[in-house]
C-alpha positions in Angstrom: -13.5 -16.1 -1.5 -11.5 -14.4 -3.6 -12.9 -11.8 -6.1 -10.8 -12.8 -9.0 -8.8 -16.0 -10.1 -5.4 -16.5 -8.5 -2.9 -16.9 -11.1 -2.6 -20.2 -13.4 0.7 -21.4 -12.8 0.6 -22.8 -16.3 0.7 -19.5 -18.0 2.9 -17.7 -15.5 6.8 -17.3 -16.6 9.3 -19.2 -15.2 10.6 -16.6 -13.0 7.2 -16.4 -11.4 7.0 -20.4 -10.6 10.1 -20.4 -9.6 9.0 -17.5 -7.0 5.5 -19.6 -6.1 8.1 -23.2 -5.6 10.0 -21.0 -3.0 7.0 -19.1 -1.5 5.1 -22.3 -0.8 2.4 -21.2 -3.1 0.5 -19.6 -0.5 -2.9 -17.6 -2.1 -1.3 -14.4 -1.6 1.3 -15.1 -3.7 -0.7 -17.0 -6.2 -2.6 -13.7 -6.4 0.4 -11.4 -6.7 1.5 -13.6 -9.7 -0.6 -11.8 -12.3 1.8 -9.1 -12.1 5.6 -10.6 -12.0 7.4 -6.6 -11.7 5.1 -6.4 -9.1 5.4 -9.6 -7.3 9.3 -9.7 -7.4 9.6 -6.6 -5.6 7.1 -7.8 -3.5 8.9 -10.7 -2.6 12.2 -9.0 -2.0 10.8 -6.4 0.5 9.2 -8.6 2.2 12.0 -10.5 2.4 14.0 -7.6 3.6 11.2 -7.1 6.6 11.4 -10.3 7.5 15.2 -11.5 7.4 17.5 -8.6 6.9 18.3 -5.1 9.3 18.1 -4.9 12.9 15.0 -4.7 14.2 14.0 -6.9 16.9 12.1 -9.9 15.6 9.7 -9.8 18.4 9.1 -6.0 18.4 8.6 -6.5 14.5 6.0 -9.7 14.8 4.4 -7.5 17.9 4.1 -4.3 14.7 2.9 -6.2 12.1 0.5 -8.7 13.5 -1.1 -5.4 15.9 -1.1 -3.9 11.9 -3.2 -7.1 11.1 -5.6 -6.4 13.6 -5.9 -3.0 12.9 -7.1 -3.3 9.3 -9.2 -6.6 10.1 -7.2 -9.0 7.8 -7.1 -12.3 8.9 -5.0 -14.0 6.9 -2.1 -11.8 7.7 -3.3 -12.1 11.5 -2.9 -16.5 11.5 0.6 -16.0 9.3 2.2 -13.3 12.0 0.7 -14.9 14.9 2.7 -17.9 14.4 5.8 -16.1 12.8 5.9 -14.1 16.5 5.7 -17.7 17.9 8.5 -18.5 16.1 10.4 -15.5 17.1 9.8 -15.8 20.5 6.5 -13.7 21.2 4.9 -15.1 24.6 1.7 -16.5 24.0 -0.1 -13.8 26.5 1.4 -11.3 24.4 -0.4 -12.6 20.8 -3.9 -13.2 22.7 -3.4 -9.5 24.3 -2.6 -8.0 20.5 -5.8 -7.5 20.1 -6.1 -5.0 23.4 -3.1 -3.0 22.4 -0.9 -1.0 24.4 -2.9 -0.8 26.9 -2.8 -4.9 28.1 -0.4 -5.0 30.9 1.2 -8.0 29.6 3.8 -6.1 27.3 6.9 -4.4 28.4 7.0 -0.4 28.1 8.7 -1.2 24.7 6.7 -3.0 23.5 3.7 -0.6 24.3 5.7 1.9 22.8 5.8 0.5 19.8 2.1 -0.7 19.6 0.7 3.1 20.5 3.5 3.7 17.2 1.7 0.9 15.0 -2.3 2.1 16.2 -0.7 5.8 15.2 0.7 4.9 12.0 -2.0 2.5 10.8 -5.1 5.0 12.5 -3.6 8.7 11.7 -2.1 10.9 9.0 1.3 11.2 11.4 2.4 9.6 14.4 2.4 12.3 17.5 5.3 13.5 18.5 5.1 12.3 21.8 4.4 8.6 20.9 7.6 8.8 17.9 9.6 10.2 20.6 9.1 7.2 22.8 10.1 4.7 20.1 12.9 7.0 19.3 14.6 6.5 22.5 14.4 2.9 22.6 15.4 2.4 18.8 18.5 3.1 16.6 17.8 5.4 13.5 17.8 2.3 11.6 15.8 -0.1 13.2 12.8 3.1 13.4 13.9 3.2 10.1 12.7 -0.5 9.4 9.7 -0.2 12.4 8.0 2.0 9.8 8.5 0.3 7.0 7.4 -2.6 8.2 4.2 -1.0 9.7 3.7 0.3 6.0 4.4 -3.0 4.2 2.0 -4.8 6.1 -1.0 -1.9 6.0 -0.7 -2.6 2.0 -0.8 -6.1 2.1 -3.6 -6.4 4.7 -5.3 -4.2 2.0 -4.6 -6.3 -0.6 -5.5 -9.3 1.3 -9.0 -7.8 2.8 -9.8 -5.9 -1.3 -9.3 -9.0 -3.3 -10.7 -11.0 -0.9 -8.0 -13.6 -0.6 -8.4 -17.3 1.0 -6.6 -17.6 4.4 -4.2 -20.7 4.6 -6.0 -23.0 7.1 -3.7 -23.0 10.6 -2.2 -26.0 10.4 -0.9 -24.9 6.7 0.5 -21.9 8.2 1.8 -23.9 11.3 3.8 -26.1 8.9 5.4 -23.4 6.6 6.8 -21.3 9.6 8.3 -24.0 11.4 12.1 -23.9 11.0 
């Protein structure tokens, strides 16, 4: 349950409905609506993450749900699971997530990039061995966007886990991600 209200739409600006119409009202959303600076830049980073650079879609699903995991948020763990459906993520690969790098199901890239999540979300500074070994296999840019990504989604698992906000039931989450 959530440890404060989520925002009343009927006192929220324009701007901010407007942002909740195209964002499905989901709770985390209705919670970042208290603060619309905040929320819009929110929205357009995530955005970014999601839709924009040159990161795999599957390599970025693998990150961010594995980031999930690692900080025990749930809610972000049912949206990403089924966002890495949609991009193409084998179902063996979501049910091993929660294994890491070391399930043999996932290509050497893809463990790669999971020791790189576990680093960044458990240590001060990923080792140089393990950026090393993402290095090779990505352009400046997309390890540019890998850790960014990782980031983004350790702050809003936070935010998720401290405010305590309501999951979206599955089948919510099923129909909002289906194209």
């Amino acid at each position: 349950m959530a440890r404060i209200d989520y925002a009343d739409p009927a006192r929220a600006s324009e701007r901010v409905n407007d942002l909740l119409g195209k964002l499905d009202h989901m709770n985390i959303f209705r919670m970042l609506a208290h603060s619309q600076s905040h929320f819009e830049t929110y929205a357009r980073m995530g955005n970014a993450i999601l839709f924009k650079g040159e990161l795999d879609p599957q390599l970025r699903e693998i990150a961010i749900t594995r980031t999930g995991i690692l900080c025990n948020a749930a809610y972000e763990i049912v949206a990403h699971e089924q966002l890495a459906r949609k991009a193409g993520v084998a179902e063996e690969k979501i049910t091993a997530l929660s294994r890491g790098a070391a399930s043999p199901v996932f290509s050497k890239i893809e463990q790669d990039i999971l020791r790189y999540t576990d680093e960044t979300v458990r240590n001060e500074r990923v080792s140089d061995c393990v950026f090393d070994a993402v290095a090779r296999h990505l352009s400046p840019a997309a390890l540019v966007e890998l850790q960014l990504a990782i980031g983004f989604y350790i702050m809003t698992s936070k935010f998720l886990v401290t405010l305590g906000i309501d999951p979206e039931s599955r089948a919510r989450v099923e129909s909002l991600t289906k194209p």
